[in-house]
N, C-alpha and C positions, 0 to 999 in steps of 0.2 A: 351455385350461388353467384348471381351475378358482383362483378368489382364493388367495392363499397365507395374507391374513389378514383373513377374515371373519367375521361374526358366523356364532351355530352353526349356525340357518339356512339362511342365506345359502349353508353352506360345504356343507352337503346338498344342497341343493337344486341348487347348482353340479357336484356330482360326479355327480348322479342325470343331471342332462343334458347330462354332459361322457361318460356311457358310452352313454346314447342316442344323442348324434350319431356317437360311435363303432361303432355297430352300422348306423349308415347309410351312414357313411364305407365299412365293410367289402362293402357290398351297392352301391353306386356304379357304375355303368359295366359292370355285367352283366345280359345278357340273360336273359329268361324259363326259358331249358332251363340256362345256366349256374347261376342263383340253384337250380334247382328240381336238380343234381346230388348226386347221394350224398355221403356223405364217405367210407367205404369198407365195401365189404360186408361184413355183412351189413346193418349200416346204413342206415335209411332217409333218414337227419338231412342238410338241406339249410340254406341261408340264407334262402329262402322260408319252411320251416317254423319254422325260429328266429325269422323276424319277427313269422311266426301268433302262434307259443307267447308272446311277451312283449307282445302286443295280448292277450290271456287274463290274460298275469300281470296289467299294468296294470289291467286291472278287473275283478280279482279282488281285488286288496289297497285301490284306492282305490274304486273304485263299489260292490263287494260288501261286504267287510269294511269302511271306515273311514266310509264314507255309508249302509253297509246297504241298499242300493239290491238288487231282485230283478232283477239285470242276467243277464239267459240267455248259456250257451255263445256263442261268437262262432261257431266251426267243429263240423263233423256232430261229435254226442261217439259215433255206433258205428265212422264212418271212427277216430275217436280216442277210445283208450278209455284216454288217461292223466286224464280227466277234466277240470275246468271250465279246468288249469293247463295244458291240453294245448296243443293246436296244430301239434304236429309235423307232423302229416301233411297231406301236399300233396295238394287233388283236382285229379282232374283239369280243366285249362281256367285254372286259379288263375297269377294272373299275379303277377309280383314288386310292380311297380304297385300292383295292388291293393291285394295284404299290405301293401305301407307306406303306402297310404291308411288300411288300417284302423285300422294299429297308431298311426300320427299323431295318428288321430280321438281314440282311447283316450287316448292324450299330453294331451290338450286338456283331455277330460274329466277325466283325474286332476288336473290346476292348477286346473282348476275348484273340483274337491272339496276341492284343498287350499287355495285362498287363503283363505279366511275363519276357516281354524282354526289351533292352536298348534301348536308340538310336542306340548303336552301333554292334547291333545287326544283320544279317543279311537273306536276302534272295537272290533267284536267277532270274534274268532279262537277256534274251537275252546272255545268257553263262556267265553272273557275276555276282558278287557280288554289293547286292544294300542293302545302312542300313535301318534302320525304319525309322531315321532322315530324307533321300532324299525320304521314303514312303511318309511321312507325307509331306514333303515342296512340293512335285509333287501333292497330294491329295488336297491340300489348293490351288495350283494353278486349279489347275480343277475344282473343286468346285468355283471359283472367277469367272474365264473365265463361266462357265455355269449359275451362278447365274444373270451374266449377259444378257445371253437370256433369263432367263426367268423373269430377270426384261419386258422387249421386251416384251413378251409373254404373262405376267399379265396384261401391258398397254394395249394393243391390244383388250385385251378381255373383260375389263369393265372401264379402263382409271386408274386403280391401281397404284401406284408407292411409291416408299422408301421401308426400310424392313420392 
């Protein structure tokens, strides 16, 4: 649970990795071929590919956009052609493992990019100027909105549910 009364910070930065362990929480204690099942056809969308997709988001908003870093696709972009935010799609051999190795690494990397700057700090998004603060309050939303399917996603797969 994130502080109930932190500085503003503090209280972003708590919630950004109070929905990240929640999406690890959801993937916990399944195996390769469970993580990597459909959610319902015609859908391809797994908890594997959830994990891809927010290892993409992650450095996408903090190594690409807020450090400008020329940081390349993480996964094939023709297997995925939702582009750099992609990651859905699972190749084949791609272990659950993995995906949260990679997506972890990206984690590391964005605290990296982010401790030495402010909120009001900035990168660049679509020819402007975006702070860390609207980084973070986008990243918390995406992370909410996705932790969401994969509430869906865990139920489905063995009748799971809560964090």
């Amino acid at each position: 649970m994130p502080p109930l009364n932190a500085d503003e910070r503090d209280t972003l930065e708590a919630w950004l990795d109070f929905h990240r362990a929640t999406l690890a929480v959801k993937c916990a204690g399944l195996d390769d071929a469970q993580a990597a099942t459909p959610s319902v056809p015609p859908s391809v969308f797994t908890l594997t590919g959830l994990v891809q997709h927010m290892a993409e988001v992650e450095r996408n908003w903090f190594r690409r956009v807020l450090a400008g870093e020329q940081a390349p696709p993480i996964h094939d972009q023709e297997a995925d052609p939702d582009g750099p935010d992609g990651g859905f799609v699972v190749a084949e051999g791609t272990t659950l493992d993995a995906a949260l190795g990679t997506w972890a690494s990206e984690i590391a990397v964005a605290r990296e990019r982010c401790a030495d700057r402010t909120l009001n700090s900035t990168g660049r998004f679509m020819g402007q100027d975006v702070s860390l603060r609207w980084v973070y309050v986008h990243m918390i939303g995406e992370y909410a909105r996705h932790n969401g399917h994969a509430d869906l996603l865990r139920e489905r797969i063995d009748g799971t549910t809560g964090v």
